[in-house]
N, C-alpha and C positions, 0 to 999 in steps of 0.2 A: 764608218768609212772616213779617213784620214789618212794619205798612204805619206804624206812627208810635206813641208820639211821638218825639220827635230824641232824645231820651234812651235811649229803648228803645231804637232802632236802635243807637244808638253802645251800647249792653249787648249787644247781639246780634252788632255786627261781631267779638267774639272767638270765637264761637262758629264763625260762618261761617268764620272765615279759617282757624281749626282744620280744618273740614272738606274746606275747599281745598286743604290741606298731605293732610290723610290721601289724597283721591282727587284729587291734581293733573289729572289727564288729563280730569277731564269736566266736563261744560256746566254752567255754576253761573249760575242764576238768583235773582233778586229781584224780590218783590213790594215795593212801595211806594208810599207817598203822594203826590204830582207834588210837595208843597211840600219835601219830605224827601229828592230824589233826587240833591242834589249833595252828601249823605254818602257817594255809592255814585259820583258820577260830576259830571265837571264841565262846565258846562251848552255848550259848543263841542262836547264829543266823542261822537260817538254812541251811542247807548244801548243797540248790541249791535255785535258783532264782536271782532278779536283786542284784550286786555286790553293796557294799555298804564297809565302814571303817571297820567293822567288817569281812570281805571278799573280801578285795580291789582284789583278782586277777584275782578268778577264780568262773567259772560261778559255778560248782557243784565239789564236794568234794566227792566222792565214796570211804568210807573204808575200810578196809581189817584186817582181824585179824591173821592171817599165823599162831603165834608160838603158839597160843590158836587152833587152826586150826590141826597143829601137835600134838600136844597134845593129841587130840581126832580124830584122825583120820578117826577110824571104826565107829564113831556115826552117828546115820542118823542125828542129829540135825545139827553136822558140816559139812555134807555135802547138807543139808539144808538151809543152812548161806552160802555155795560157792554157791548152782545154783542160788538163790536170789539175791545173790550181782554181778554175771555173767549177771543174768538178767536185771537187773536193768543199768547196763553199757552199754550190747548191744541194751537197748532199745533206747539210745541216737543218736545211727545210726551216730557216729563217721566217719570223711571220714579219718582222718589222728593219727595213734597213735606216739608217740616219745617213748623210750625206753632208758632214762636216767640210768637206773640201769644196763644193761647189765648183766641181771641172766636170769637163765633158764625159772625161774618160772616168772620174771615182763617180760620178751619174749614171754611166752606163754599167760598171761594175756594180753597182746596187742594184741596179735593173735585172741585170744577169744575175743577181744569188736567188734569184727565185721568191725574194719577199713580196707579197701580195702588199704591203705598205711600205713608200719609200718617202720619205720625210727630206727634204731639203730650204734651205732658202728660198723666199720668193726676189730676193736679186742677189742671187751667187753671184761668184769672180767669173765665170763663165755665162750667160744669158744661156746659151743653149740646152744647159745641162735639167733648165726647168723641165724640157720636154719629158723628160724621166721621172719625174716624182708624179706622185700620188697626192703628197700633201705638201702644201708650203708656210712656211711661218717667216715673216719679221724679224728681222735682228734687231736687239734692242741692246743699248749700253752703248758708251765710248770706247771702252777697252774689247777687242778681240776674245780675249775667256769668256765678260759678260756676254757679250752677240752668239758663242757659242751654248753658254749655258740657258739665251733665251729658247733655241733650239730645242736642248731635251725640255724643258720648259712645256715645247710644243708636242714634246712627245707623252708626257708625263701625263700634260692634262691640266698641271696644277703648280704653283710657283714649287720652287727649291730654291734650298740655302747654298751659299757656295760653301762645297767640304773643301777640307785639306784633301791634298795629292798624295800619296802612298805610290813612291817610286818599287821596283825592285830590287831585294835584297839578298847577296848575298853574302853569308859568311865569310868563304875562301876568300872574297874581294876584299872585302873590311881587314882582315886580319891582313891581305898580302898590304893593304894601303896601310895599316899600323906599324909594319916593318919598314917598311918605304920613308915612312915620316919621321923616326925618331930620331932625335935631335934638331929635327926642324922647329918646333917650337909656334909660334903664332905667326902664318904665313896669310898673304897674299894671294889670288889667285887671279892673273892676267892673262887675256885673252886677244893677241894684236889679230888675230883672223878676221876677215868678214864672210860675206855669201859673195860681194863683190866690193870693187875698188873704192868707189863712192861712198862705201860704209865704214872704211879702213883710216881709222887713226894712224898715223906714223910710230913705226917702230921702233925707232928712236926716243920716241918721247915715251913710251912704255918703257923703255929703260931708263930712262931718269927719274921717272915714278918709281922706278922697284928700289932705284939707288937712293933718292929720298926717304921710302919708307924706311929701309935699310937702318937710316939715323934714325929711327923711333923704336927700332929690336922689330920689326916685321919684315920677314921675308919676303921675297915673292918666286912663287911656280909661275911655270907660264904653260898655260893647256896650248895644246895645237894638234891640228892633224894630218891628214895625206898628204902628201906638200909645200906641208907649209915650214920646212924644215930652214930653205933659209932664214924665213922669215923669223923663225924665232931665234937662228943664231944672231941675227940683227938686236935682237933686245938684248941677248945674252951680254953683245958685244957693245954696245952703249948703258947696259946696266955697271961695267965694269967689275963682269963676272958675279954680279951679287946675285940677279937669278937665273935660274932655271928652268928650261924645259922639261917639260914631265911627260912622255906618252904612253896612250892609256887606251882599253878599251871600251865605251861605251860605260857598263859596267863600270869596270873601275873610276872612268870619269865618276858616275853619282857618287861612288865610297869616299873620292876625294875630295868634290866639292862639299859636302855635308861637312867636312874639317878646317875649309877655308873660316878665315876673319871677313875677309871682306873679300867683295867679287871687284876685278874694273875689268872694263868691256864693252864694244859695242852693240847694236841691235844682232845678235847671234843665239843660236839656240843653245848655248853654253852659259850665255845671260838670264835666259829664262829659265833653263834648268835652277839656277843660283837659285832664282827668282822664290821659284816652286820647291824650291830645299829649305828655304827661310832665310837666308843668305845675305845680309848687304850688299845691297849693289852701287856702284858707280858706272853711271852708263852714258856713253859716251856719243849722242844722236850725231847725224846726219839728214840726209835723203827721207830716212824714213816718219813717220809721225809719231812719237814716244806717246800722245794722247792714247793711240791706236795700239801699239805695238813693246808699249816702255814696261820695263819690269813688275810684275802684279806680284800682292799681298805680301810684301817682304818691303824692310825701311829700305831708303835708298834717296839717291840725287842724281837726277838728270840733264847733263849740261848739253845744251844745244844751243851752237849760234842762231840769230833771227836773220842771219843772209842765208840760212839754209832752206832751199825749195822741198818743196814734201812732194814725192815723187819715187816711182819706184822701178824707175831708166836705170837697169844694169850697165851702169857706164862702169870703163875702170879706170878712170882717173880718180883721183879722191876729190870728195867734196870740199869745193874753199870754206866752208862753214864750220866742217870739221877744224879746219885749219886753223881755224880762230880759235881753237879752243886751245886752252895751254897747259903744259904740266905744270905751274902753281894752282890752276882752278880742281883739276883733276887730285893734285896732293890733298889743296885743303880740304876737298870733300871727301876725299878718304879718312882723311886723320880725323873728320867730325863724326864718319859714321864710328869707327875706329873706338870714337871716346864715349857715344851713346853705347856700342856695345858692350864696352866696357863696364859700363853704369848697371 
């Protein structure tokens, strides 16, 4: 149970695939959000049956639509889509749920699939949601993956190693992202998005980043998504046309990122995917706590002013902290990771 956000999922894929190596032989399911489910599966291959590349983890994919769900609250239609998709869960006759989110609602969702064992933290993000488990376990580690991997940990019985990530794979994507790329040559991949204001580096200075690299023969993309279309004409247009925006789905996001040089970015789940691809990162903190939250098991450098408060107040002003940070500090750490990749 993990229904979002893209981040969390991709923190949670080590957990999961630890527990897939401890009990290879049984039914591995996934709750998830409909917007988030081609981290688990890619959108041609079906959403249960024998695992294959385009599904390497889990046996079936159950998704969930919440904030469409909210939205329409009083409809009978939306409440037609929860008993269907409730249905459909407890008909799997689950003997064990995990409860990776620690809310009220993925607590009670685990409750409801019918598992006789539900497994969560004993201090979820939620306090309430304990009333729902069965069993609780301790999160142990600094980083967000490890506290998750103490979890199946708790499930297991017994330590595990942390495995690599096995995204979803498919061909028609690889190959459309080989088309897409030629002549690009050894690109960049920037990221001015946030989740909110206070996580958002200036856009501006992503463009003088991509114009710097520029003078070293590296390109730069710049990922973005719903929305966020001015915002990346703002880099375009302070890069002085040198990059580009790339839009992409899901999917194609992973086929692209796997071809990036290097990642720069803030605390985003475009960051972690990097992360979780092997990817050098340049990540560019704020608000949030990079101890906590900063790129796992891939080189990288994370620049954070120390006026920045650790706090996670969806404000949308940007943080003065971020502010401190400059496109020299940002270039040089590129072109360091840039020459160790190299190497």
């Amino acid at each position: 149970m993990r229904m979002g956000s893209m981040g969390d999922i991709i923190h949670t894929l080590p957990a999961a695939t630890a527990l897939r190596r401890a009990f290879p032989e049984v039914s591995l399911g996934w709750v998830v959000e409909e917007r988030w489910a081609e981290l688990l599966c890619t959108l041609p291959e079906p959403r249960s049956g024998p695992r294959s590349p385009r599904r390497p983890l889990v046996d079936r994919v159950h998704t969930v639509n919440t904030k469409a769900w909210r939205m329409s609250l009083f409809s009978t239609q939306t409440w037609e889509q929860i008993a269907a998709g409730l249905s459909e869960l407890r008909a799997q006759r689950y003997d064990v749920a995990v409860d990776f989110q620690g809310a009220a609602r993925s607590a009670i969702v685990s409750r409801w699939s019918g598992a006789h064992v539900v497994y969560g933290f004993a201090q979820p993000r939620e306090n309430v949601a304990t009333m729902f488990y069965t069993r609780q376990a301790i999160g142990h580690g600094g980083h967000v993956v490890e506290q998750n991997l103490s979890l199946a940990e708790a499930v297991a019985r017994e330590p595990l190693a942390m495995p690599k990530v096995e995204f979803p794979y498919d061909e028609a994507a690889e190959k459309q992202c080989e088309n897409r790329l030629q002549g690009v040559g050894d690109f960049a991949l920037l990221n001015p998005g946030a989740g909110w204001g206070a996580k958002q580096w200036p856009a501006e200075r992503f463009g003088e980043v991509a114009r710097r690299l520029a003078e070293d023969g590296v390109k730069s993309l710049i990922n973005f998504g719903p929305g966020e279309e001015p915002l990346v004409r703002a880099v375009e247009s302070a890069s002085k046309d040198v990059a580009k925006g790339v839009a992409s789905s899901l999917t194609e996001l992973i086929a692209l990122t796997r071809r990036a040089r290097i990642f720069i970015g803030g605390d985003t789940g475009p960051m972690h995917l990097a992360a979780a691809l092997g990817v050098p990162v340049v990540a560019i903190f704020g608000p949030t706590n990079p101890a906590r939250n900063g790129p796992f098991g891939t080189r990288s450098i994370v620049l954070r002013s120390p006026i920045s408060p650790t706090t996670h107040s969806r404000r949308a002003q940007p943080d003065p902290g971020m502010l401190e940070i400059s496109v020299d500090e940002v270039v040089t750490a590129a072109r360091k990771l840039l020459r160790s990749n190299r190497g």
